[in-house]
TORKE-326759 format. One record per residue (C-alpha): residue in three letters; z negated, y, x; residue number from 1. Coordinates in pm, 1 decimal. Each point is the difference from the previous one (the first is absolute). Layout:
+---------+----------+----------+----------+-----+
: residuo :        w :        v :        u : num :
+---------+----------+----------+----------+-----+
:     ALA :        Z :        Y :        X : NUM :
...
+---------+----------+----------+----------+-----+
This chain:
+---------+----------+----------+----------+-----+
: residuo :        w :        v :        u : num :
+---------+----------+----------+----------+-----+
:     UNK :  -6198.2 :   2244.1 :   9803.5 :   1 :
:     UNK :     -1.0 :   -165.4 :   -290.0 :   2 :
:     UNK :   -110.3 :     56.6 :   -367.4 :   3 :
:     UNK :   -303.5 :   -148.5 :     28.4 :   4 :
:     UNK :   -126.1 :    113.8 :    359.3 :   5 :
:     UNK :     97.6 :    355.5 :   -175.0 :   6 :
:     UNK :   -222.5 :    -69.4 :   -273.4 :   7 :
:     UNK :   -294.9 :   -108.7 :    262.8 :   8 :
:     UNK :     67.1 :    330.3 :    191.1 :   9 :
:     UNK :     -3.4 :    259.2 :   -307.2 :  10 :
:     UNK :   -289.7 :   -149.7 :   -179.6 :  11 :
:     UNK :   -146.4 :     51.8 :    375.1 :  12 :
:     UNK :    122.7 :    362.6 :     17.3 :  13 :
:     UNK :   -130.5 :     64.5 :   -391.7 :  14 :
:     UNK :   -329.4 :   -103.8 :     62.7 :  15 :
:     UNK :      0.8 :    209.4 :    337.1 :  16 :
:     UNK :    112.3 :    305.8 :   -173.8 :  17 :
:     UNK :   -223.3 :    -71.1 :   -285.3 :  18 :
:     UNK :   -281.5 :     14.0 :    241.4 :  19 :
:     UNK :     89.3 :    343.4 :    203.7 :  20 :
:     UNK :     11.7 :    145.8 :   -348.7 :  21 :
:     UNK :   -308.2 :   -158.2 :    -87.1 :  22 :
:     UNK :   -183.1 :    106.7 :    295.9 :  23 :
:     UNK :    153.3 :    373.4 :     30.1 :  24 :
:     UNK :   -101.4 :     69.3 :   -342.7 :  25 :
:     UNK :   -371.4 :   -169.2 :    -20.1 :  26 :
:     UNK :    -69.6 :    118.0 :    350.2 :  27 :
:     UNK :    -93.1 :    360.6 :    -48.6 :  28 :
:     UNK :   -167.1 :    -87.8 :   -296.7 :  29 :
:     UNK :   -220.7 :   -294.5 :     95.8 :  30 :
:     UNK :    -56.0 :    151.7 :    387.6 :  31 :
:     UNK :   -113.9 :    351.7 :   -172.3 :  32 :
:     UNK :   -217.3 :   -146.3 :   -281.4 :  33 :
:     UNK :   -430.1 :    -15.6 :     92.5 :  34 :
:     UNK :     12.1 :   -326.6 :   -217.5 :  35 :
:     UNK :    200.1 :   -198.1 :    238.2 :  36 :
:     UNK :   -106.5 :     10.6 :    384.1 :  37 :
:     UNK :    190.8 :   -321.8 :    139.7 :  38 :
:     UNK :    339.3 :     72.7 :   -202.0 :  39 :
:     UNK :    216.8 :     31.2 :    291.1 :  40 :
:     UNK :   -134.3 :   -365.0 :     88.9 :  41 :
:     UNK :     58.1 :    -96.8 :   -355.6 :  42 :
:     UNK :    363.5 :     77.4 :      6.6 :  43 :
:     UNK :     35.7 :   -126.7 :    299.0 :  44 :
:     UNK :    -98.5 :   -336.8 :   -163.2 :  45 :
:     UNK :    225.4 :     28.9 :   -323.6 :  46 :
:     UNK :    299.3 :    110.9 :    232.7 :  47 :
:     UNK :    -25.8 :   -299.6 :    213.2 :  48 :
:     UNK :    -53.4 :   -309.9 :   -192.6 :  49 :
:     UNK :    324.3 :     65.4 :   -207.6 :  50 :
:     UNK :    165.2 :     99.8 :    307.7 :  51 :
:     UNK :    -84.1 :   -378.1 :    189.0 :  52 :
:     UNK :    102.5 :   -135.6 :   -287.7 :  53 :
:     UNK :    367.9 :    118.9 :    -57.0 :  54 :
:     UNK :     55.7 :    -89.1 :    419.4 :  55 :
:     UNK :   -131.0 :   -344.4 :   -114.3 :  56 :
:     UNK :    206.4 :    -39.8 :   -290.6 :  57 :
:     UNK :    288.7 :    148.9 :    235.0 :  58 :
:     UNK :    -36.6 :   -262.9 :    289.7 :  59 :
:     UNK :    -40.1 :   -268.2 :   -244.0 :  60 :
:     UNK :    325.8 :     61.5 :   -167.6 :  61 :
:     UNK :    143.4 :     35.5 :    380.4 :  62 :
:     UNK :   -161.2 :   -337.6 :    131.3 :  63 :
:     UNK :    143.5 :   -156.8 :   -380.1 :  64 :
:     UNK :    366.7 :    116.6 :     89.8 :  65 :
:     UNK :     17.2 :    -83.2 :    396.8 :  66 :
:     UNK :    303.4 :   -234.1 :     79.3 :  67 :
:     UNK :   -129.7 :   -383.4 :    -14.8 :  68 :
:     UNK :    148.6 :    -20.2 :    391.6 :  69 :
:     UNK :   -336.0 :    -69.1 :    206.1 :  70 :
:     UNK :    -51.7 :    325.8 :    214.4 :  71 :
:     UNK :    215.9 :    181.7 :   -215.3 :  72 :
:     UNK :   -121.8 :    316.6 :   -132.5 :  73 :
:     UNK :    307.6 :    130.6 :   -198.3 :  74 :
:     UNK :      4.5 :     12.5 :   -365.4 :  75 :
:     UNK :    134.4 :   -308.4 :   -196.8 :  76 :
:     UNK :    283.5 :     84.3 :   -205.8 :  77 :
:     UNK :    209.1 :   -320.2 :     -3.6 :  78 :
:     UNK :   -140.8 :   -286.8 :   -244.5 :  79 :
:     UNK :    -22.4 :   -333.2 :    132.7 :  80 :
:     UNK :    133.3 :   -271.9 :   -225.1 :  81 :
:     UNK :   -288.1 :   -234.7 :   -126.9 :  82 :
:     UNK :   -268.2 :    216.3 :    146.5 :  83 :
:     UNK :   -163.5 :    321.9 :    -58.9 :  84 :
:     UNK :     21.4 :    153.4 :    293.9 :  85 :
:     UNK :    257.4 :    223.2 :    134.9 :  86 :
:     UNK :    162.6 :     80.4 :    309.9 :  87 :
:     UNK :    150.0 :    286.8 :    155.5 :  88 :
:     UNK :    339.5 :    151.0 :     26.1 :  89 :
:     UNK :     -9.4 :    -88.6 :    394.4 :  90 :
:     UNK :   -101.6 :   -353.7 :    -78.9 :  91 :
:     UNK :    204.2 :    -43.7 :   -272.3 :  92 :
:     UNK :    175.2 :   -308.1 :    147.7 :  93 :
:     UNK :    104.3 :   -371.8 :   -139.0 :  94 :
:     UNK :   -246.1 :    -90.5 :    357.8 :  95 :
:     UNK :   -308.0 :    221.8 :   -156.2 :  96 :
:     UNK :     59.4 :   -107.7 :   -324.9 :  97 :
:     UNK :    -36.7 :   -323.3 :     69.6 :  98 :
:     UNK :   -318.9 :     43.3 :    252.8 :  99 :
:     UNK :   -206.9 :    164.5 :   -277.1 : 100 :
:     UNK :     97.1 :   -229.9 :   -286.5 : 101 :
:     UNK :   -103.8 :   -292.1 :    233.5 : 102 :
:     UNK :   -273.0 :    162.1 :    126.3 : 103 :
:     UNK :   -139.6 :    102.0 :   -375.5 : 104 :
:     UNK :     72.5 :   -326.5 :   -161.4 : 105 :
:     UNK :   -181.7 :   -225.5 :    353.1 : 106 :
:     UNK :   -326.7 :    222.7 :    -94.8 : 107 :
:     UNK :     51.5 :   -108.6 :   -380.1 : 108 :
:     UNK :     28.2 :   -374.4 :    121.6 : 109 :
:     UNK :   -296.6 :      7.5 :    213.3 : 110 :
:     UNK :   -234.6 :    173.1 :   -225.1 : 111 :
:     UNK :    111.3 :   -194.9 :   -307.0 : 112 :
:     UNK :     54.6 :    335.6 :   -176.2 : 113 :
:     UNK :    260.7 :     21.1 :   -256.8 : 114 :
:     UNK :    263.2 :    287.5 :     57.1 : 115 :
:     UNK :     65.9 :    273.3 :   -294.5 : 116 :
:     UNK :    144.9 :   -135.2 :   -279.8 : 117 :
:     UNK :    -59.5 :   -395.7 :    120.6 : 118 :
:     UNK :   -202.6 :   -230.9 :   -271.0 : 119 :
:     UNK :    -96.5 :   -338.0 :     81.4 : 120 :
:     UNK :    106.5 :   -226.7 :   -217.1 : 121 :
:     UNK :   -207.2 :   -309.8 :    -78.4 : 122 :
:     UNK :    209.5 :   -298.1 :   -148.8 : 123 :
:     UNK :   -104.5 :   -287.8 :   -259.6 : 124 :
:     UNK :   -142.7 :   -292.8 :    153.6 : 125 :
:     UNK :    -75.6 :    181.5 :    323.8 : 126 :
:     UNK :   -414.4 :      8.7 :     63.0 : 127 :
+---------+----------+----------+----------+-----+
């Protein structure tokens, strides 16, 4: 795993823990009070919203780092020159290499996109 699926996965388990605390502490005290008859749905509430969010953010950052191979679901760790994309360690191959790059820079061609870091460049006398 690296560094930055590790950071995903203990922001995910701080804001888990934060919530059991949360809960176990404010249950007693909002189930018990005669002010507050639909706590136990209000927590319920606060406990899952944060809770969808941090698997969100979690399977974003997983979908982000998946190897650039179609049908490959293995984290990219390899950097493909003149892309962003990554590939990896199983298709880290001269053949692979070469397949993304293509495939990246034939989607760049075809949508008239520039790639990161491209300018166009517009020279004197040209209309």
């Amino acid at each position: 795993m690296k560094r930055s699926e590790l950071g995903v996965v203990l922001i995910g388990v701080v804001i888990g823990v934060t919530l059991a605390v949360a809960i176990g502490i404010w249950a007693n005290v909002l189930a018990n009070s005669s002010y507050s008859s639909g706590a136990s749905n209000l927590l319920g509430i606060i406990g899952t919203v944060p809770l969808i969010a941090a698997l969100a953010v979690a399977a974003w950052a997983r979908w982000h780092r998946t190897c650039a191979v179609p049908y490959c679901l293995r984290t990219g760790e390899h950097p493909v020159d003149g892309t962003l994309q990554k590939v990896c360690s199983h298709h880290h191959t001269l053949e692979h290499h070469e397949q993304v790059y293509d495939r990246h820079h034939q989607e760049h061609v075809q949508s008239g996109r520039l790639d990161f870091g491209q300018s166009h460049n517009r020279r004197s006398g040209e209309g």
